[in-house]
C-alpha positions as CSV (number, residue, x, y, z in Angstrom):
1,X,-4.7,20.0,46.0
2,X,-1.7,17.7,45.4
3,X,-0.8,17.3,41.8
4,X,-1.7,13.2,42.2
5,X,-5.1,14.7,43.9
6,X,-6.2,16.9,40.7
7,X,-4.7,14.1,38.5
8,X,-7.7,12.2,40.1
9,X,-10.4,14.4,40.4
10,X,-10.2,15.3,36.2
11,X,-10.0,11.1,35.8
12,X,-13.1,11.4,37.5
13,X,-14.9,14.0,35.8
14,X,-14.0,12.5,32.7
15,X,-15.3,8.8,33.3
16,X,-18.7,10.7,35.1
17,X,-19.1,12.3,31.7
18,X,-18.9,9.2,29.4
19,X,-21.0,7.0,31.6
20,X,-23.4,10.2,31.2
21,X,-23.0,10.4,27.6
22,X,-23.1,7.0,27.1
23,X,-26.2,6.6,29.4
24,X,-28.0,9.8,27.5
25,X,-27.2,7.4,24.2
26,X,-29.6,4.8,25.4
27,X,-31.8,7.4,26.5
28,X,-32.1,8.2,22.7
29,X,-32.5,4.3,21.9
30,X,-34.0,2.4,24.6
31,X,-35.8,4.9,26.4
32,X,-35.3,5.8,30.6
33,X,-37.4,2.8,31.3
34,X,-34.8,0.6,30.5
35,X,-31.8,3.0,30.8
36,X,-29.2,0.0,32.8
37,X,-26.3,0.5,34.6
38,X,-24.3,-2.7,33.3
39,X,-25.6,-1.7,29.6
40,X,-23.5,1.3,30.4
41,X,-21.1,-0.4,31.9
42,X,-20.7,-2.9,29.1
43,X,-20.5,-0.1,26.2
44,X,-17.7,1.8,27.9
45,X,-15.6,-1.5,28.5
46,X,-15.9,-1.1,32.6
47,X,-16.8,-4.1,34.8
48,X,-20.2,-3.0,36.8
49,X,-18.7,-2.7,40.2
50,X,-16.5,0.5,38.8
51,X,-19.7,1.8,37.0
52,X,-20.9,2.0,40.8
53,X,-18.2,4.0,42.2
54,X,-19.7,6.7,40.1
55,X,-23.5,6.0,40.3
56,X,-24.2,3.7,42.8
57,X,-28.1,3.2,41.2
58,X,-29.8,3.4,38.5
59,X,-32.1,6.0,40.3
60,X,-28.6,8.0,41.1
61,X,-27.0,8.3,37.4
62,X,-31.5,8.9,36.4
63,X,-31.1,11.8,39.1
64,X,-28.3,13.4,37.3
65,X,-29.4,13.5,33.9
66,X,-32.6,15.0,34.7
67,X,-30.5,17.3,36.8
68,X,-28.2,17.8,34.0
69,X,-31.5,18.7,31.6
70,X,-32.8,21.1,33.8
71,X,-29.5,23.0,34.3
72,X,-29.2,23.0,30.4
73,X,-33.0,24.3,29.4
74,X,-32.4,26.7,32.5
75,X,-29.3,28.2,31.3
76,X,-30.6,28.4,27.7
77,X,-33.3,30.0,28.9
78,X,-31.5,32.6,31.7
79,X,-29.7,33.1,28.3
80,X,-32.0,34.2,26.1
81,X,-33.1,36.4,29.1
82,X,-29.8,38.3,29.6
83,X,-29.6,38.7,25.7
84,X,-33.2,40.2,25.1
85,X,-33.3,43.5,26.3
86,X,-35.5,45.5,28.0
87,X,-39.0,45.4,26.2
88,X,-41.1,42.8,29.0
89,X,-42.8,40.9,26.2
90,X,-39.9,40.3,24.3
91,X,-38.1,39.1,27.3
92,X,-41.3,37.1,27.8
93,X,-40.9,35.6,24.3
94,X,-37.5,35.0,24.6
95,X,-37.4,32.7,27.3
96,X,-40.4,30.5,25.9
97,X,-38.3,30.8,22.4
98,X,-34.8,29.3,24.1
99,X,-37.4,27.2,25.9
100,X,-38.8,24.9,22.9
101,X,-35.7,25.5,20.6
102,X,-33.8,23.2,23.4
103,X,-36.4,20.8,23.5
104,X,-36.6,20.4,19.8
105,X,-32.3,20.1,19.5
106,X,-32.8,17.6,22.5
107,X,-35.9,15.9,22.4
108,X,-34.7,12.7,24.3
109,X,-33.7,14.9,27.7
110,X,-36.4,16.6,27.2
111,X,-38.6,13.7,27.4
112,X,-36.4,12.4,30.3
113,X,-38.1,15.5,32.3
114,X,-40.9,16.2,30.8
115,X,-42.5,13.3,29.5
116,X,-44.2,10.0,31.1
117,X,-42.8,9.0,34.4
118,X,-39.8,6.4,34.4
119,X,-41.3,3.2,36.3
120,X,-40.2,3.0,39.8
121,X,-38.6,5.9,40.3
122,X,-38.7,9.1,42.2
123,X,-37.3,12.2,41.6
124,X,-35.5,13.5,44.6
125,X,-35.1,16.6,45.9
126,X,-32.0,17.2,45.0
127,X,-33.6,17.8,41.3
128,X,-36.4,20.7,42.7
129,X,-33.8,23.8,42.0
130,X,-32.2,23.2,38.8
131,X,-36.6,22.1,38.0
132,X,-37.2,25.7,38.7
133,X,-34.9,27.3,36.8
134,X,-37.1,28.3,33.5
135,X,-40.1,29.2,35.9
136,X,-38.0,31.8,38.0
137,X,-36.9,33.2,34.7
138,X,-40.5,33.6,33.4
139,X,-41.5,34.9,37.0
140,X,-38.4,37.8,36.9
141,X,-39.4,39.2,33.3
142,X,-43.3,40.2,35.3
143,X,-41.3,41.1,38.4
144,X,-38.6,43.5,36.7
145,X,-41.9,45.1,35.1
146,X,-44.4,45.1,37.6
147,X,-43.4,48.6,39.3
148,X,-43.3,49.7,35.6
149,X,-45.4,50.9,33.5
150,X,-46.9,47.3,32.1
151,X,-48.1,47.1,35.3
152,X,-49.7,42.9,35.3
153,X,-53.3,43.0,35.7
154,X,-54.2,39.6,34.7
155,X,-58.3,40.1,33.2
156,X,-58.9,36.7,34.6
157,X,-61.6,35.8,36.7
158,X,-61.8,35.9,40.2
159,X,-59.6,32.1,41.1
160,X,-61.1,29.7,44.0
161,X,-60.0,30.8,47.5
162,X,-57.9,27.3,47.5
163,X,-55.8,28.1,44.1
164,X,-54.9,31.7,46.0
165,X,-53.8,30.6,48.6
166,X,-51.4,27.9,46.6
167,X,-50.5,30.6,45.2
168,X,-49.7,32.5,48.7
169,X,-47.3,30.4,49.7
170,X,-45.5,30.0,46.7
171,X,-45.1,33.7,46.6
172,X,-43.5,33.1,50.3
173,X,-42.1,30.2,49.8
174,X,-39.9,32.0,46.5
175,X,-40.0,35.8,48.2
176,X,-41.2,37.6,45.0
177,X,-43.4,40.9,45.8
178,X,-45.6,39.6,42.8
179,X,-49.1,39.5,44.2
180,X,-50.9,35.5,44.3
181,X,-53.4,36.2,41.9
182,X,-50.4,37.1,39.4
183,X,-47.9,34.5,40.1
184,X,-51.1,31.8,39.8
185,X,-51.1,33.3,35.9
186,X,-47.3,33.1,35.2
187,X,-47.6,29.1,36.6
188,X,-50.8,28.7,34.7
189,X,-48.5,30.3,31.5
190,X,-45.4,28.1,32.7
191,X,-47.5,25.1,32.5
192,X,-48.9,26.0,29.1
193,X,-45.2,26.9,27.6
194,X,-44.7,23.1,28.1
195,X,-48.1,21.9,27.2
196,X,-47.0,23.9,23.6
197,X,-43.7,22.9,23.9
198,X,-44.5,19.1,24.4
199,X,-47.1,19.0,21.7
200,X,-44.8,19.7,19.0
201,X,-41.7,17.8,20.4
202,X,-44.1,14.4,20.2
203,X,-45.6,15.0,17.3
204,X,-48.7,15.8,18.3
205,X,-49.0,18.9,15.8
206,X,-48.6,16.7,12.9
207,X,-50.8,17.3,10.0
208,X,-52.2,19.7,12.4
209,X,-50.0,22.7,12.9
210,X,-47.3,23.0,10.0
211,X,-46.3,26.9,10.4
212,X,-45.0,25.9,14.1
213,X,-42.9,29.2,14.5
214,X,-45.4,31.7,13.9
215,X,-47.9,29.9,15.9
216,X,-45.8,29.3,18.4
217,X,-44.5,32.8,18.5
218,X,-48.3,34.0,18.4
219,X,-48.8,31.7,21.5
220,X,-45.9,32.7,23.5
221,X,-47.1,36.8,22.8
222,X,-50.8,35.6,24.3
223,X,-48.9,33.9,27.3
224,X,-47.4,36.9,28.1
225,X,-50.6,38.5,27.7
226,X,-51.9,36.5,30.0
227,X,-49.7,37.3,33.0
228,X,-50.5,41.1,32.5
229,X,-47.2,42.1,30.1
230,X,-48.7,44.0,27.1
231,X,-47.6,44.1,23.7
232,X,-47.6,48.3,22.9
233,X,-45.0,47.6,26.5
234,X,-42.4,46.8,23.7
C-alpha cells in the first residue's frame, strides 16, 4: 500500500468512527427510532452526501452499531471465559457476569440489540455471527465439560418432538457433539441470561430486587444448573 493509499484508509477509519460515536450519542438521546443520518451529519460539520460515502442508509450505519455491540458483549464475554479457569460453573458464571456488567456500563447498545425493534428495519445477515458470539461461549463451557466428569444431564422433562428436533439442527447447523436435548437447555439458559439481564438494565427490578448481585449471581449458578454443570464440579 502506497504511503498516499494508507494516508487514506486511516482518514477513513477515523471519520467511520466519529459518525459511529456521534450516531451512538443520539442513540443515548434520541433513541434508534430516530437515530438520522443528516443529524449525524450536521453534528460533525459534514454536508449529507459525504455522510453517505461512509453509510449509504440509515439501515447501513443501524447495521454496524448493532454489529459493533455484539462484537463488544462477545469479546467481554470470550474474556471473561479465557480469564476464569477451569471449574465449569465458574466459567458458566463468568460469562453471564461479563455478560450483564456490559449491559449495565452500556445500556443504550445494549438496548440497540436487545430491546424493542427499531421501526422499519431489518437486521441483515451480516449481523447473525457477531449475534452468536455470547451463546457459542456459553455452549463451549458445557462442551469443554461434557466428556468430564460434570457430565450435563439436564433433569428436565421429556421436550416436544418439534423443540428436539430445533434443537437437531442447530446442533448441525453449529457442529457441537452436545446432544439436542442439552443444547435446547443452554438456549433456554441463553435466553434467560438476557431475560435477567434486561430486567435490571430497564428498571424493571426497581423496588423489587435491590441486592442485584447476589441474586443475579444465585441466578446465573441455577442457569448453569440447568444445563447439567454442577456446583461440587467447582
Amino acid at each position: 500500500m502506497s504511503v498516499i493509499q494508507g494516508a487514506r484508509e486511516r482518514a477513513r477509519r477515523e471519520v467511520t468512527a466519529a459518525i459511529k460515536d456521534e450516531a451512538r450519542r443520539q442513540l443515548a438521546t434520541e433513541g434508534a427510532a430516530k437515530l438520522s443520518l443528516r443529524a449525524v451529519a450536521r453534528e460533525l460539520g459534514m454536508v449529507s452526501s459525504a455522510l453517505y460515502r461512509y453509510f449509504p442508509s440509515r439501515d447501513d450505519l443501524l447495521t454496524a452499531l448493532i454489529i459493533d455491540a455484539y462484537d463488544a458483549v462477545g469479546e467481554a464475554a470470550e474474556h471473561a471465559l479465557a480469564e476464569a479457569g477451569a471449574a465449569p460453573v465458574a466459567r458458566w458464571t463468568a460469562v453471564c457476569r461479563a455478560v450483564r456488567a456490559w449491559a449495565l456500563e452500556h445500556p443504550h447498545e445494549y438496548a440497540l440489540i436487545y430491546g424493542s425493534p427499531v421501526p422499519g428495519y431489518a437486521a441483515p445477515q451480516a449481523t447473525t455471527a457477531s449475534a452468536a458470539r455470547v451463546g457459542l461461549a456459553l455452549i463451549g463451557v458445557v462442551e469443554d465439560a461434557y466428556p468430564a466428569d460434570v457430565s450435563p444431564a439436564p433433569a428436565a422433562p421429556s421436550l416436544p418432538q418439534e423443540v428436539l428436533e430445533d434443537a437437531e439442527e442447530l446442533r448441525r447447523t453449529l457442529d457441537v457433539r452436545l446432544p439436542a436435548p442439552v443444547l435446547a437447555e443452554i438456549a433456554a439458559a441463553w435466553a434467560e441470561l438476557f431475560g435477567l439481564v434486561s430486567f435490571e438494565v430497564f428498571g424493571q427490578f426497581n423496588r423489587v430486587i435491590e441486592a442485584r448481585d447476589a441474586f443475579f449471581a444465585r441466578a446465573a449458578t441455577r442457569l448453569a444448573q440447568n444445563v447439567g454443570l454442577t456446583v461440587g464440579g467447582e
